[in-house]
N, C-alpha and C positions, 0 to 999 in steps of 0.2 A: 420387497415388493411381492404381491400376493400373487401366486399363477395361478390359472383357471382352467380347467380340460373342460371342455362341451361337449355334451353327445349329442344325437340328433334328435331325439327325444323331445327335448327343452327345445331346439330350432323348429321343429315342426309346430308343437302345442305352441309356441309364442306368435312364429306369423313372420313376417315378411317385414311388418311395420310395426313391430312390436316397440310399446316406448321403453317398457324396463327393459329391453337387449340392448338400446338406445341410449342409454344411461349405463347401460355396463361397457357400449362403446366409445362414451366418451369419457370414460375412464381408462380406459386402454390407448385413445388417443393423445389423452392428455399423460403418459408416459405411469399411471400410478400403480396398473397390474398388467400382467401380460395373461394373452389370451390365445389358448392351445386348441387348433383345431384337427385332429386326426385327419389322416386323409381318407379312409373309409367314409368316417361324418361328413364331409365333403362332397363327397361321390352321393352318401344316400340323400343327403338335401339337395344337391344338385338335382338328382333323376327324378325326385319328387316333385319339386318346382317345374322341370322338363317335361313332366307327366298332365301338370297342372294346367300347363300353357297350353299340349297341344288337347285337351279334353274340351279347353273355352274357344278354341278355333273350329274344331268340329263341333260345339253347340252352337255355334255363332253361324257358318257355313249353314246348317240344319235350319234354324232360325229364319236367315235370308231368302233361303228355298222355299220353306210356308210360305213367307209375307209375298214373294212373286207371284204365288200361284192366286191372289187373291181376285176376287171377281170383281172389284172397284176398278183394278189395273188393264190399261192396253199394252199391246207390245211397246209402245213408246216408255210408256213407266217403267216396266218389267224388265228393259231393256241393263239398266243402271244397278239393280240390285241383283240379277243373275251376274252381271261383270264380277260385282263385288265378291261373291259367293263363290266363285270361280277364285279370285284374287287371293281368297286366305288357303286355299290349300299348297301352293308352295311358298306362302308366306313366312320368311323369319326362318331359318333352318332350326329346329327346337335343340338341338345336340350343341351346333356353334351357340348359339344364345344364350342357351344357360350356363354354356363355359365361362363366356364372357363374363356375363352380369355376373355371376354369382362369388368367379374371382375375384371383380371389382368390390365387389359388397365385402367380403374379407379383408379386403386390402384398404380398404377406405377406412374399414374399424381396428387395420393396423395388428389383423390376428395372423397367428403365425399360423399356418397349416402340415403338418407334421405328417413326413414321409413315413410310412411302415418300416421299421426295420426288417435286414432279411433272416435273421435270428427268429421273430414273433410270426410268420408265416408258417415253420416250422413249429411250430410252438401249439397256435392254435390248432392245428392237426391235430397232434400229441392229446391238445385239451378235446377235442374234437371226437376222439376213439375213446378216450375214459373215461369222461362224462364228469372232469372237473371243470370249479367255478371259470368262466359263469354259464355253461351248460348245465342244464338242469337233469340229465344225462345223457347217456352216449349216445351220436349221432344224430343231435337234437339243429339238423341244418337253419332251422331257421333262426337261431343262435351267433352265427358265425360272425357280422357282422360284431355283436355284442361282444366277443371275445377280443378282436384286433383293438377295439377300446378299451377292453378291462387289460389289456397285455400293456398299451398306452399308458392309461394311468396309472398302471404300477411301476413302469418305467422311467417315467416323469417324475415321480415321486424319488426315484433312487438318485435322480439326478440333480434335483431342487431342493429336495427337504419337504418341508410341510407342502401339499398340494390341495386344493379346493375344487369338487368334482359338478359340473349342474348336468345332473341325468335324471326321469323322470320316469325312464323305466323300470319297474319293480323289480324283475332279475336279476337285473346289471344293477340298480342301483345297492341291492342285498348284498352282490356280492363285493363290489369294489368297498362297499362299509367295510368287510373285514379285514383292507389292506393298513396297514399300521400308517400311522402319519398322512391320510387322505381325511378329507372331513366331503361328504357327499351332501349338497342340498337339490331341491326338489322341483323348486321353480326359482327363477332369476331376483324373483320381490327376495325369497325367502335371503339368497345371497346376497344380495341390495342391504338387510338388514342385519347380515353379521357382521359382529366386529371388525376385523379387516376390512371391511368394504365401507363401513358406515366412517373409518378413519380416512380411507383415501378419499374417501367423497368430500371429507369436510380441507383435503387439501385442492380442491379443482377451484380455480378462480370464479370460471362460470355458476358453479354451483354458490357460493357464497352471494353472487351479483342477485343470483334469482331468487335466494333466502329473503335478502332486502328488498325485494319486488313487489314479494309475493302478499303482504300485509294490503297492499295497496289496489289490488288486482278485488273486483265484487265479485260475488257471483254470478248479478245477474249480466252483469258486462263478459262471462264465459259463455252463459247459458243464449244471449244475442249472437254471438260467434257460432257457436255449437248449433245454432237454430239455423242460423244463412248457411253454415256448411252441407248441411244433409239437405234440406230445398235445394242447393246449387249442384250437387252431387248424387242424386239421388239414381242418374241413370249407372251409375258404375256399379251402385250398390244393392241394385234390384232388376236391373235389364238383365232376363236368363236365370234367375234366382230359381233353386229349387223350391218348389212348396209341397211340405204332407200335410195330408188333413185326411178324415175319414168322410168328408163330406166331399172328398173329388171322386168322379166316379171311374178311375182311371187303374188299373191290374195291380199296380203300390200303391195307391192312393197320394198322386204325384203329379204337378202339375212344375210347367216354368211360366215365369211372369214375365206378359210380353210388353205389356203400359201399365202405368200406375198414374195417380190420383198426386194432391198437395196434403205431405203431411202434416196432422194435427194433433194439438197437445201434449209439444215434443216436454220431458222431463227427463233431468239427470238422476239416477238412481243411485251410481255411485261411481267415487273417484277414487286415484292413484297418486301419489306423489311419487318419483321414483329419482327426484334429484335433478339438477345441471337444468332447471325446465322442461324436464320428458315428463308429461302425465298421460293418464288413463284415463277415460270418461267412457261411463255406459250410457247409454240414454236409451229413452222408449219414444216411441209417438203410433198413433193409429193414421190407417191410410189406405184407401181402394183399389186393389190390385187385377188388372184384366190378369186374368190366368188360360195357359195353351197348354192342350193334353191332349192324348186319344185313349178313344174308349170303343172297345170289342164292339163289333156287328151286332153279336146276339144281345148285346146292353144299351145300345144305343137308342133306343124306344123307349127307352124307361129309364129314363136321368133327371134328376132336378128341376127343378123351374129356373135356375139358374144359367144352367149350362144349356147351351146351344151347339146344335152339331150339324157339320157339313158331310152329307150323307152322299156316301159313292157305291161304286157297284159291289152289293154284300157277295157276289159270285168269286169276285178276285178280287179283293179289297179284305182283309181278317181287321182291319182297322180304321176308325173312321176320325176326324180332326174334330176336335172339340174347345169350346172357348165358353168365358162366362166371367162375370167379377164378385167380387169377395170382400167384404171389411176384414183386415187385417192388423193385428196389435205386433210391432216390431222391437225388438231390442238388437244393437249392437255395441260395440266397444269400437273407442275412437282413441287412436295414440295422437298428442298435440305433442307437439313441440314449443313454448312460449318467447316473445319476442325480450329475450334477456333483457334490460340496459339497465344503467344507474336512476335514473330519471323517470318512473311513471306516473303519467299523471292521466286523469280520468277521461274519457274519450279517445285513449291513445286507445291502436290495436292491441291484443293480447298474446295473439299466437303467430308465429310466423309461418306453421305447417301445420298441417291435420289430415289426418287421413285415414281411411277405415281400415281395422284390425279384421283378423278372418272370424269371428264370431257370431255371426248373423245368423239372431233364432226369427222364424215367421209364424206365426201361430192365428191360424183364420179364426175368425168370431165369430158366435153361434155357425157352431158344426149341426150338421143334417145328418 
């Protein structure tokens, strides 16, 4: 059975909802490879997701405060969304929550998480002061995480035999290549399509049920799905969104999108198969984004036709609120999940899940 070491590398670039980590997990579920997670990678994907959480609570918090102060609102209104804004700051402990969840997500994919031995603690020091692999040299601290993995896969290796590495970063990945008996790939597809993995796929039930599905499955019956999900979902995936463009007139040219429009002329760009039913879909669509920024005192007399701005006292005020809307051309990636069974026949559903991956580009139309 083929084992797997992951770095965090590959968890971070894939995402939360990634399908091919999805397809490597239900290969791990269904007993075909075992899957190694260091407990360092652990830790750094935990604190990242931890990190993630509490940054969209104070955007969120931030957000609610604007919309109270608005001039349409009386204290009766204002009353409901100051509560709220009050509500998320000891919302959710961010330390216990992503304990939690991010355990469960391991254990649900059936990966082992792999204690440090206290041998490689000692070790990485050693590597630490000399400036061997995978330091690039001596007392290169930002390294260290990199080494308690490279110490992992070499030890894994001495314990299993043949070991298969998915790291995506360039140091580590350079150096663990020079361990004898490791094979290092790059991203999850790339693993998906090695040998080893292309054999255990073709033993999963589920993956053979969706082989025979899938002949029967149009596209445009995807592209109908694909279309009602992003209409039905569109506030998770743009409420708060960062926007650059050089046509905001804002100190990074930075705004966040606070309403948006109905999009139009959604198209699939391109797809993923990645086995068991986990696919990929990119899709584009255009679509009218109110956008909220602030822009300096001394700039604020001289913005766009666009932008409009709620001008305060420029004596104690260094910033003023600004707002305006934009034609917008969108891309993201979408991990589906497909609704297996023996039986499909045309007007049945397609997908049983869908959900948006973290790749959200936004690119405003005619820049000023």
């Amino acid at each position: 059975m083929p084992t797997i070491l992951v770095d965090t590398s590959v968890l971070r670039t894939e995402g939360w909802q990634s399908a091919a980590l999805s397809s490597l997990f239900e290969l791990s579920k269904d007993g075909q490879v075992e899957i190694i997670i260091p407990d360092v990678v652990f830790e750094e994907r935990r604190t990242q997701w931890r990190q993630d959480y509490k940054k969209k609570i104070a955007d969120s918090a931030r957000f609610l405060a604007a919309a109270a102060k608005d001039a349409l609102l009386g204290d009766v209104e204002k009353a409901p969304i100051e509560s709220a804004a009050a509500a998320l700051a000891p919302a959710n402990d961010p330390e216990t929550l992503s304990n939690t969840v991010v355990n469960r997500y391991f254990d649900q994919a059936k990966a082992i998480i792999r204690p440090t031995e206290a041998a490689e603690h000692q070790e990485v020091m050693s590597r630490y002061f000399s400036g061997d692999d995978p330091f690039p040299e001596p007392k290169a601290r930002k390294d260290i995480p990199d080494a308690y993995v490279y110490l992992a896969a070499r030890n894994e290796q001495l314990k299993s035999g043949d070991l298969l590495v998915l790291c995506e970063d360039g140091n580590l990945r350079k150096a663990i290549q020079k361990i004898d008996g490791i094979e290092v790939f790059k991203t999850v597809q790339d693993l998906l399509e090695s040998a080893p993995l292309v054999e255990a796929l073709n033993k999963v039930e589920l993956n053979k049920q969706w082989l025979a599905m899938k002949p029967a499955v149009s596209d445009e019956a995807i592209k109908v799905e694909l279309m009602d999900f992003v209409s039905q979902n569109l506030g998770s995936l743009l409420e708060g969104a960062e926007v650059h463009s050089t046509a905001i007139p804002e100190d990074n040219n930075s705004a966040h999108v606070q309403m948006y429009g109905e999009p139009e002329g959604l198209e699939v760009i391109a797809s993923k198969d990645f086995g068991s039913g986990w696919l990929e879909y990119k899709v584009s669509f255009e679509i009218d984004l109110h956008l909220w920024f602030y822009v300096y005192r001394s700039d604020a007399w001289d913005v766009p036709d666009w932008v409009s701005v709620s001008f305060g006292d420029p004596e104690s005020e260094h910033y003023f609120e600004a707002e305006g809307e934009r034609r917008a051309f969108v891309e993201v990636t979408i991990s589906a999940q497909a609704d297996v069974k023996d039986q499909f026949e045309e007007g049945d559903q397609v997908f049983e899940h869908l959900e948006f991956s973290s790749d959200l580009e936004i690119t405003i139309l005619d820049d000023e």
